[in-house]
VOPAFI-282582 format. One line per 5 residues: number of its first residue (from 1); for each residue x, y, z of C-alpha. Coordinates in nm, 2 decimals. Layout:
% residues N
NUM = X,Y,Z ~ ...
//
This chain:
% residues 397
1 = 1.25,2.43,0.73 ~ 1.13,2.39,1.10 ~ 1.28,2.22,1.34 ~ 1.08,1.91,1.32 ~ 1.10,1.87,0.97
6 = 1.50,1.91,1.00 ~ 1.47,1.62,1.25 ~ 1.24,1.45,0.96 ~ 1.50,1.51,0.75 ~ 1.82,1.39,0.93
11 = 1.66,1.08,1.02 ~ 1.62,0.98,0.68 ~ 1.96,1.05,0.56 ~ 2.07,0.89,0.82 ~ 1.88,0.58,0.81
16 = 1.99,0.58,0.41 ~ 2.31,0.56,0.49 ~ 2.27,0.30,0.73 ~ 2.11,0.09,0.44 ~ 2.37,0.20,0.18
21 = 2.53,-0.14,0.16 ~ 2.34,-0.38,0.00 ~ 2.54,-0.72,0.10 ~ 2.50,-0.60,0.44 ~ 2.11,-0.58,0.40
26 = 2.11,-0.93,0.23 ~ 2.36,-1.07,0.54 ~ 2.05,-0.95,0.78 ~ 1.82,-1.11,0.65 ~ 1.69,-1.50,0.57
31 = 1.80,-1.61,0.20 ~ 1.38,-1.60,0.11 ~ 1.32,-1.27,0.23 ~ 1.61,-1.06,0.06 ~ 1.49,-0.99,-0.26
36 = 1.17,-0.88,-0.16 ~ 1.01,-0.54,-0.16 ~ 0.84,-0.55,0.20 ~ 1.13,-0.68,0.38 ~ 1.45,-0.69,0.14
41 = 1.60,-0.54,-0.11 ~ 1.36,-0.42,-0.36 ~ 1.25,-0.20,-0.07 ~ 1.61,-0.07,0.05 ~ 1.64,0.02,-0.35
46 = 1.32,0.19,-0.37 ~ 1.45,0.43,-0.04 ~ 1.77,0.51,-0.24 ~ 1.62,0.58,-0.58 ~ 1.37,0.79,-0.43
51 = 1.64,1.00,-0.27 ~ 1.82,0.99,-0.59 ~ 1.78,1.38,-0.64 ~ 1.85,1.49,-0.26 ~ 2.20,1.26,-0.23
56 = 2.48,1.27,-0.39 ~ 2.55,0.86,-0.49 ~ 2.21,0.80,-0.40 ~ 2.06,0.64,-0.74 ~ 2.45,0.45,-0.77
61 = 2.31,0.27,-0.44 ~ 1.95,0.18,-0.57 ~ 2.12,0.00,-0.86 ~ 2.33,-0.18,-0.69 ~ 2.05,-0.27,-0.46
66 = 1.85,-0.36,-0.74 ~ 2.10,-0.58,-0.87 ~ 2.17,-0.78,-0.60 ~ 1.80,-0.82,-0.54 ~ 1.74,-1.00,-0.89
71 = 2.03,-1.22,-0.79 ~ 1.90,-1.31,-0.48 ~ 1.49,-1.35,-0.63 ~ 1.63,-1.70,-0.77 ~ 1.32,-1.93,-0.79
76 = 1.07,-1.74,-0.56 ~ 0.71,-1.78,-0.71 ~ 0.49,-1.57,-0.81 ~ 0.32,-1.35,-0.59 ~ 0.17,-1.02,-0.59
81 = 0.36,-0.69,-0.52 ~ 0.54,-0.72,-0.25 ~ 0.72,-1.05,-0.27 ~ 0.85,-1.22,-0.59 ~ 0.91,-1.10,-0.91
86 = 0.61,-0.86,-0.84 ~ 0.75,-0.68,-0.55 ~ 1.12,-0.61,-0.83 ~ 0.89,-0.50,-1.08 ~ 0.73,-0.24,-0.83
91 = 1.01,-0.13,-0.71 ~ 1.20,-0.06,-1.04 ~ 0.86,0.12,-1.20 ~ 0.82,0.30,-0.86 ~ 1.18,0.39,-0.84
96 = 1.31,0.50,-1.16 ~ 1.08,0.79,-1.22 ~ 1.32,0.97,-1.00 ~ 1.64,0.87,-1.22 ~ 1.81,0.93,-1.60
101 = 1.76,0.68,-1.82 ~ 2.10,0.55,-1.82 ~ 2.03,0.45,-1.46 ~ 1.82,0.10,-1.56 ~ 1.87,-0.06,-1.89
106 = 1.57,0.09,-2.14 ~ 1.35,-0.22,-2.16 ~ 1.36,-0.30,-1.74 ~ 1.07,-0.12,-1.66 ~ 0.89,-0.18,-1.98
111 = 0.92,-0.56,-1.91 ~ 0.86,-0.55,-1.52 ~ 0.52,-0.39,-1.61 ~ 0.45,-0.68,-1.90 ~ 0.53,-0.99,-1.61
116 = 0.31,-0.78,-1.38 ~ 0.02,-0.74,-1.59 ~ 0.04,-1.13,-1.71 ~ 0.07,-1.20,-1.32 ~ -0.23,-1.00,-1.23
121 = -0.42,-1.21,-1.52 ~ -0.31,-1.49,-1.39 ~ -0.41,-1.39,-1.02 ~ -0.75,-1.27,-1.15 ~ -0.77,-1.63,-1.32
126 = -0.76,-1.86,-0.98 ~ -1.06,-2.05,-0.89 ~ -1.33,-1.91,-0.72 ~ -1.48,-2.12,-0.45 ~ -1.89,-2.23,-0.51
131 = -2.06,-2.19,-0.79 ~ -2.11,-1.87,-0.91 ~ -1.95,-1.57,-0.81 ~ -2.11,-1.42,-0.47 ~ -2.03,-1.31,-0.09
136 = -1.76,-1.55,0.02 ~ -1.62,-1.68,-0.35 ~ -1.34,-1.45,-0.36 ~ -1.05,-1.58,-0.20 ~ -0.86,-1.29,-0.01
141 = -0.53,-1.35,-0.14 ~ -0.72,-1.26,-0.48 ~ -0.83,-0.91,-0.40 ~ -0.65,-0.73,-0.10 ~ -0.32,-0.53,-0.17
146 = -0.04,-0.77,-0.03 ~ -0.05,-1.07,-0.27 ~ -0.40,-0.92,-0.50 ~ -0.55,-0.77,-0.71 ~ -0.58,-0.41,-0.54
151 = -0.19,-0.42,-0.52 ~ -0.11,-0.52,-0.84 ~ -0.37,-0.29,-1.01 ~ -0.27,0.05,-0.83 ~ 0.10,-0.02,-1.00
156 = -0.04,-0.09,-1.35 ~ -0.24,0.21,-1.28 ~ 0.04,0.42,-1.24 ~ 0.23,0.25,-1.46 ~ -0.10,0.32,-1.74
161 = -0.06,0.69,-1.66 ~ 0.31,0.71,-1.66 ~ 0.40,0.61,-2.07 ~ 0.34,0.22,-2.01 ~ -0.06,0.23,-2.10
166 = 0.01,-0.05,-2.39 ~ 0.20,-0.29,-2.14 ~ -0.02,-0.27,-1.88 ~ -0.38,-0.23,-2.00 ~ -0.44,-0.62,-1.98
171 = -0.40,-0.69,-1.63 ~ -0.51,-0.37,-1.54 ~ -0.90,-0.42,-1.71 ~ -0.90,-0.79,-1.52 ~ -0.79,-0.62,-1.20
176 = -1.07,-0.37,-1.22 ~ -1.35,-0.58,-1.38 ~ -1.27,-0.86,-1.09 ~ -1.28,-0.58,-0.80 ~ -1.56,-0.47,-0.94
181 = -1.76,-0.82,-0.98 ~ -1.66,-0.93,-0.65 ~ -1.79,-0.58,-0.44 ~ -2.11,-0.61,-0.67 ~ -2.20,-0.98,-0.63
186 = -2.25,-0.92,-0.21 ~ -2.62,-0.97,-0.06 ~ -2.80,-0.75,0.23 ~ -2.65,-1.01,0.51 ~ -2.32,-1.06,0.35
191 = -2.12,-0.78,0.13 ~ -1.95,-0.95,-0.21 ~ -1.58,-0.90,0.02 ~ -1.75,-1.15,0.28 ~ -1.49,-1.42,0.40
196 = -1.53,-1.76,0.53 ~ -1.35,-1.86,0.88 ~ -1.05,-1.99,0.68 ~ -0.99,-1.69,0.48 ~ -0.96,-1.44,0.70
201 = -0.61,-1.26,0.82 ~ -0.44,-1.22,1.14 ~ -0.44,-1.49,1.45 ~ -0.69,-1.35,1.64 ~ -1.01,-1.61,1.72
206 = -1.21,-1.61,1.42 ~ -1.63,-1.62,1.44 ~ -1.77,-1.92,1.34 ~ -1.97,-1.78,1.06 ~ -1.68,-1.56,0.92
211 = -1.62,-1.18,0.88 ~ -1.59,-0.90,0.64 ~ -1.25,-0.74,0.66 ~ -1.23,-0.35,0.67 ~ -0.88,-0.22,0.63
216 = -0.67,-0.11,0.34 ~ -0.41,-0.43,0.30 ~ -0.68,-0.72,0.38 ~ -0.97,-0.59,0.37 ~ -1.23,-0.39,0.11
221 = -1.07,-0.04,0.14 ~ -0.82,-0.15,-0.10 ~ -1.00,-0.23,-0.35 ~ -1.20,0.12,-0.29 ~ -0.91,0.27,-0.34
226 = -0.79,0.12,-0.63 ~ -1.14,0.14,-0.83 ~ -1.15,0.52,-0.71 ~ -0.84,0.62,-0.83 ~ -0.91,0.47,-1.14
231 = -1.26,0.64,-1.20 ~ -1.04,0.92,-1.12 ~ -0.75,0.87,-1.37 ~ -0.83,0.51,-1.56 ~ -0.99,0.39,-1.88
236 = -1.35,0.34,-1.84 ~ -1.47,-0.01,-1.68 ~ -1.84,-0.10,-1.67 ~ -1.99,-0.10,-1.34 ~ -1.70,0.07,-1.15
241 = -1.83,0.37,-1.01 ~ -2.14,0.18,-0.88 ~ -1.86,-0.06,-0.69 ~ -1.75,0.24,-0.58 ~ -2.05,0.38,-0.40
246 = -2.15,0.02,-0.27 ~ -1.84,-0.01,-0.12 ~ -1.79,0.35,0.04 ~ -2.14,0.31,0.18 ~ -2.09,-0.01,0.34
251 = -1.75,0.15,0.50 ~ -1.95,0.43,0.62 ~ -2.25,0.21,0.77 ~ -1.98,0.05,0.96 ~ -1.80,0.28,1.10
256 = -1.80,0.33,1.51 ~ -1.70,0.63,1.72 ~ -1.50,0.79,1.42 ~ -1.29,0.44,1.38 ~ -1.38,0.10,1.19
261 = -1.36,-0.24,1.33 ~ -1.08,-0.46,1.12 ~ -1.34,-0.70,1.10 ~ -1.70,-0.57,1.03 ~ -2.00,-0.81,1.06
266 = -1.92,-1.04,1.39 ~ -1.81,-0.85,1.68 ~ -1.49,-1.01,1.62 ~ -1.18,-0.75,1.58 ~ -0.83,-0.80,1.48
271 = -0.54,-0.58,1.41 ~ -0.45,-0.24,1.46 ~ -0.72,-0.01,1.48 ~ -0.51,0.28,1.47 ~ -0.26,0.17,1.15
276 = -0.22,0.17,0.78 ~ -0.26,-0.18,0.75 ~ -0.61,-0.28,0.94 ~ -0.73,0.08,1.08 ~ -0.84,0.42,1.05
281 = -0.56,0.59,0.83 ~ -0.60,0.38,0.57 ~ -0.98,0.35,0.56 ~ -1.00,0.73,0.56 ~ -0.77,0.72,0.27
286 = -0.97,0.51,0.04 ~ -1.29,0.70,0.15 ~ -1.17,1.03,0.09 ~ -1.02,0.89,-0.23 ~ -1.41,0.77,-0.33
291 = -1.52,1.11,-0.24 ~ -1.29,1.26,-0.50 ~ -1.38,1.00,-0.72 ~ -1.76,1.05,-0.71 ~ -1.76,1.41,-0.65
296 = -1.98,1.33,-0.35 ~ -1.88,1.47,0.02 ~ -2.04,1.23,0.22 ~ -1.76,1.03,0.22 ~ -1.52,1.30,0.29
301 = -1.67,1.37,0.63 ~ -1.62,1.07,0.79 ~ -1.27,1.00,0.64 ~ -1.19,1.37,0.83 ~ -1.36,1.26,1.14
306 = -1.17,0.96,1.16 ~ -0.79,1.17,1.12 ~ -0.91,1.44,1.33 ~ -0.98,1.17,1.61 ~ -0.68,1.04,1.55
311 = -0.50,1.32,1.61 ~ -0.70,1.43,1.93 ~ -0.55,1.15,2.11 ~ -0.12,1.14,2.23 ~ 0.06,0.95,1.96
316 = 0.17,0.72,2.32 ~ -0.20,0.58,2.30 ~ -0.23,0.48,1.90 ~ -0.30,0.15,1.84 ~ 0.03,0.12,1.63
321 = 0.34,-0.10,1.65 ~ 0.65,0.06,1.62 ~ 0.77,0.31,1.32 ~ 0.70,0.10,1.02 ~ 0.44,0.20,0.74
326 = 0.23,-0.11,0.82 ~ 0.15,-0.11,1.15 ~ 0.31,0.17,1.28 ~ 0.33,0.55,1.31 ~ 0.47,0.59,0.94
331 = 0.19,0.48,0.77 ~ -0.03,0.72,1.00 ~ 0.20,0.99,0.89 ~ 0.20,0.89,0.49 ~ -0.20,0.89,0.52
336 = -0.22,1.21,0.70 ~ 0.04,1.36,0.42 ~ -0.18,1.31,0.14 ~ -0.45,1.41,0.33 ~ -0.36,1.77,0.41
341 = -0.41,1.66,0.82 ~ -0.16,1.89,0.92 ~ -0.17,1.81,1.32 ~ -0.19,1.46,1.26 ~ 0.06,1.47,1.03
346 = 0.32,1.64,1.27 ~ 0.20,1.43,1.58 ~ 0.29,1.11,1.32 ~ 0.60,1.21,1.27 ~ 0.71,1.31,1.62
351 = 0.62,0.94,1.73 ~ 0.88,0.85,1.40 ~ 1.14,1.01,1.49 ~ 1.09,0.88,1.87 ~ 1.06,0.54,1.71
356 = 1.29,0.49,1.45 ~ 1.59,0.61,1.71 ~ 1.54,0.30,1.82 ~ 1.72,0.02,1.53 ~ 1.39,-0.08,1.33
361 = 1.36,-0.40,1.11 ~ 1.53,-0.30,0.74 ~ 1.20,-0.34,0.54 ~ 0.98,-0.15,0.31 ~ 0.68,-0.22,0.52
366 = 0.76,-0.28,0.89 ~ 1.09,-0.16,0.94 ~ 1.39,0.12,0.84 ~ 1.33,0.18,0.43 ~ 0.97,0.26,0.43
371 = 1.02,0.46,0.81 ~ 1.30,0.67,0.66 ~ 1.07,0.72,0.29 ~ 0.78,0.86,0.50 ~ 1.03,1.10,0.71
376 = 1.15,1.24,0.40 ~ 0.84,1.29,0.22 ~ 0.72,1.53,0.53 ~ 1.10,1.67,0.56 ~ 1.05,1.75,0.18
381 = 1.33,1.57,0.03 ~ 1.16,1.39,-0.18 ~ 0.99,1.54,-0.53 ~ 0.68,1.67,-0.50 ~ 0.49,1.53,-0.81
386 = 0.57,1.18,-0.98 ~ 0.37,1.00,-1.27 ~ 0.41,0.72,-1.00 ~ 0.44,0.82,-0.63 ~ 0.65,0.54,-0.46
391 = 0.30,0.55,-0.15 ~ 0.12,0.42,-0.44 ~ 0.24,0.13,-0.31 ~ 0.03,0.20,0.00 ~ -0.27,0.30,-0.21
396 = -0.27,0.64,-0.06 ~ -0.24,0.82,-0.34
//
């Protein structure tokens, strides 16, 4: 192991034990945010199941994390993946892959992947605005990967390929056939993903005649990636593969100077150009996922360009925040991990390590958990195969 990855490595463990306590995690955090999986506890579970095999005590820590976690989810609604119910049943199916099956009671999983595919029904079932489907109708919060469809179908997806195919083949074939309707059911001036002034993320001024979103959490690369892995590794879903290609090419015919704009469409940008969340890594990601998924290199070329960009420029000059996976470095470095970006990849993680010295929020998404996950999947602590990959939840993979 070289010296960086040692670093990597030490970080992680170190940051694990830091999280080991789960009352103290709950203490730090607002009574609505400890159970979930982006901020709270699902997430600070998912870190210690993950390094169940690597440390000793590890997978006692994700149960009790777990634990407290459903005690804590009270009466929180329903939501997509990473808060709610949703964001526990994630976690569990994400997590226990890694664990004996004395770890979590037998039916857990099983039923975490039944209240998420009922929950991606019911998502899939909300109201469209207008009336019939077209650019505009889909609400966000329906398709995009934090509280949607794209997020809630990449777990059933995993969870199809990983024993659970009965449980989750409902919401799974909604999440897909919606996706798919919605990318399809765009116009030449306005792509089906199109939203309205009052739909779109982020507080930055909005254009008067709205904006299509770009990026992997809010915007149409979700969705690419989750229809790509499923032409990939999914039952068969009419029209899927030609919501692929629509969608790759529109990310393709909007991309500028080896980078995307968050918003496409307006001349109005928001977000981090350089991050998971809104930016390059995460657009690459879904188009080298199509590529794969369609056999086609087109879209591999540009998804390169974009990393190798990327990684041209000092880490000090990203348009990141932080260490998190969301908009920070660790979410560059996940992307560039799964895509093979070797120099990217180590320039990612020295901007981590640099980062995460520094006491990071506890989360999954912004803060410590998902940090320390992505330091020790490039240290190589964690397994390096999984029926479901815990950056699944990322849509990386």
């Amino acid at each position: 192991m070289n010296a960086l990855r040692e670093a990597a490595a030490t970080a992680a463990l170190r940051i694990a034990d830091e999280l080991a306590d789960p009352f103290a995690v709950a203490r730090a955090l607002p009574v609505h945010r400890r159970h979930t999986l982006g901020e709270g506890l699902a997430g600070t579970a998912l870190l210690h199941a993950r390094l169940a095999r690597a440390v000793p005590g590890a997978a006692a820590r994700a149960r009790a994390h777990w634990r407290l976690a459903a005690e804590a989810l009270g009466p929180a609604r329903p939501d997509g993946v990473y808060r709610g119910p949703g964001g526990l049943a994630a976690s569990l199916l994400a997590g226990t892959g890694q664990q004996s099956r004395v770890d979590v009671p037998g039916e857990a999983v099983r039923d975490a992947v039944r209240w998420l595919s009922a929950r991606t029904e019911a998502i899939a079932g909300l109201p469209w605005p207008g009336p019939a489907p077209g650019p505009g109708t889909c609400p966000r919060t329906v398709y995009d990967v934090m509280s949607g469809l794209s997020g809630t179908g990449r777990v059933l997806l995993a969870a199809h390929g990983a024993g659970l195919a009965a449980e989750a083949a409902p919401g799974l074939a909604v999440a897909q056939s919606t996706l798919t309707r919605m990318i399809l059911g765009g116009t030449p001036d306005r792509p089906g993903w199109w939203q309205p002034p009052g739909q779109l993320p982020g507080p930055a001024p909005v254009h008067h005649e709205g904006a299509s979103v770009t990026g992997m959490a809010h915007g149409i690369a979700g969705p690419l990636a989750l229809l790509s892995l499923a032409e990939t590794t999914g039952p068969p879903v009419p029209g899927r593969r030609a919501a692929v290609r629509a969608a790759a090419d529109w990310l393709v015919a909007v991309q500028e100077n080896a980078s995307w704009p968050p918003r496409a469409g307006t001349g109005v940008g928001a977000g981090r150009r350089d991050a998971w969340c809104y930016g390059a890594p995460g657009i690459a990601r879904a188009l080298a996922l199509a590529s794969t998924a369609l056999g086609d290199p087109q879209y591999a070329r540009p998804a390169d360009r974009a990393l190798t960009a990327l990684a041209g420029r000092p880490g000090t000059t990203w348009d990141t925040d932080g260490p998190g996976l969301c908009h920070g470095s660790a979410g560059v470095l996940v992307c560039a991990l799964r895509a093979g970006h070797r120099s990217l990849a180590e320039s990612a993680a020295r901007l981590t390590l640099r980062l995460a010295a520094e006491r990071p929020d506890l989360g999954f998404l912004g803060g410590a958990a998902g940090t320390a996950l992505a330091l020790a999947q490039y240290a190589g602590l964690l397994p390096q195969s999984s029926p479901v990959p815990w950056d699944c939840l990322l849509l990386a993979v």
